[in-house]
VEXDREN-2710 file (C-alpha; in Angstrom, 1 decimal):
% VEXDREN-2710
k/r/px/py/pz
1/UNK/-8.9/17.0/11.8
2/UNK/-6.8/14.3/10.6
3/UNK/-8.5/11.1/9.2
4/UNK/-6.6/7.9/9.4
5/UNK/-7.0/4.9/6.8
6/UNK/-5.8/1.8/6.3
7/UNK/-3.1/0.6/3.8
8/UNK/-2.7/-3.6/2.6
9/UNK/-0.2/-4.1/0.2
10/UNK/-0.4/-7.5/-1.1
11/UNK/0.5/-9.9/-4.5
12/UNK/-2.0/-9.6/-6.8
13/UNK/-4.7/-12.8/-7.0
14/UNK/-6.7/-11.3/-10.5
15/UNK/-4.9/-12.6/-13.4
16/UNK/-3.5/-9.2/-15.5
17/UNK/-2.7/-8.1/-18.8
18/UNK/0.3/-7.0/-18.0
19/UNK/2.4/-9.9/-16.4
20/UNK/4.9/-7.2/-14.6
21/UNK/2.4/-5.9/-12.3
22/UNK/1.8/-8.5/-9.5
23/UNK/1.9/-6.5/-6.3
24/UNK/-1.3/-4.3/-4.9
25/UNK/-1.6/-1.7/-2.8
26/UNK/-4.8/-0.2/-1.7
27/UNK/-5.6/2.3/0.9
28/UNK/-9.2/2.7/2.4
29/UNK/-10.1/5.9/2.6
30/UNK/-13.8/5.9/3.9
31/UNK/-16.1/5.0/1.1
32/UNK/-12.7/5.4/-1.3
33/UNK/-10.4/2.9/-2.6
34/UNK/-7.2/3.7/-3.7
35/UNK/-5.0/1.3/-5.8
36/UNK/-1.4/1.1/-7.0
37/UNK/0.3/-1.8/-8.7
38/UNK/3.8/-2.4/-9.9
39/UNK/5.9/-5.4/-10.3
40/UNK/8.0/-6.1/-7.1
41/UNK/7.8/-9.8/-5.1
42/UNK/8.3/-9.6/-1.4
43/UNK/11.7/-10.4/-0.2
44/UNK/12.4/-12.3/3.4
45/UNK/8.7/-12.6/4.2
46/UNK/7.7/-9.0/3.6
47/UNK/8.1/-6.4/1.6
48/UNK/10.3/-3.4/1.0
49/UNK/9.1/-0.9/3.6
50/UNK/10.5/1.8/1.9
51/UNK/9.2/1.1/-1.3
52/UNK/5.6/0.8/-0.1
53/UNK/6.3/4.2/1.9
54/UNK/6.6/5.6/-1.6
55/UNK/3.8/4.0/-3.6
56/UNK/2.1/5.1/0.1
57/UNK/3.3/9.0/-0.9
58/UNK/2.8/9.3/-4.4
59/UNK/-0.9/8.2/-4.0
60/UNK/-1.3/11.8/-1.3
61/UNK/-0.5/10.1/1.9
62/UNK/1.8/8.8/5.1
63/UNK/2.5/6.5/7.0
64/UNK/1.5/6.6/10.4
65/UNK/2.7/3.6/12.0
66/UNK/5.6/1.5/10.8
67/UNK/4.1/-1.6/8.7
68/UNK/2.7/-4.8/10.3
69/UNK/3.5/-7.9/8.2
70/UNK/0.6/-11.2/8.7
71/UNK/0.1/-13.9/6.0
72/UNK/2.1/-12.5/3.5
73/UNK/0.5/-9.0/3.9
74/UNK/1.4/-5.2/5.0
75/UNK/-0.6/-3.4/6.8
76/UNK/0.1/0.1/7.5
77/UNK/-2.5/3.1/9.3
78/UNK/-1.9/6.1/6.8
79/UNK/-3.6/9.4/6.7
80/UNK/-3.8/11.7/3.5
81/UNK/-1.1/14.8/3.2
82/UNK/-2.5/18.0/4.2
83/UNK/-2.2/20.6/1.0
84/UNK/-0.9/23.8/0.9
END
């Protein structure tokens, strides 16, 4: 049975060490977090949909749904990649 989480990809509010990582995704995966940052600003109100369905795949999932975009936010339902 498939399990679906939930995706935000947002700009970063903590201040970081390294000043080319401003953008955050994280996926909620029941009691797990999963987080990836890179350095990419969001262009015409939202972000690059392909680009998050990358960062979205190299962390062991898809997308689901296309992405939503509210308050300078993406919101995507994902579910992790079967293996095998």
């Amino acid at each position: 049975m498939r399990t679906h989480c939930v995706a935000i990809c947002q700009l970063s509010s903590q201040p970081q060490e390294d000043f080319d990582v401003n953008t955050e995704l994280l996926i909620l995966d029941g009691q797990d977090v999963h987080v990836a940052t890179w350095d990419a600003e969001p262009r015409d109100g939202g972000f690059d949909e392909h680009v998050l369905n990358d960062r979205v795949d190299a962390l062991g999932f898809m997308v689901v749904n296309d992405w939503a975009f509210l308050d300078g936010r993406a919101y995507a339902v994902v579910e992790r990649r079967s293996v095998g």
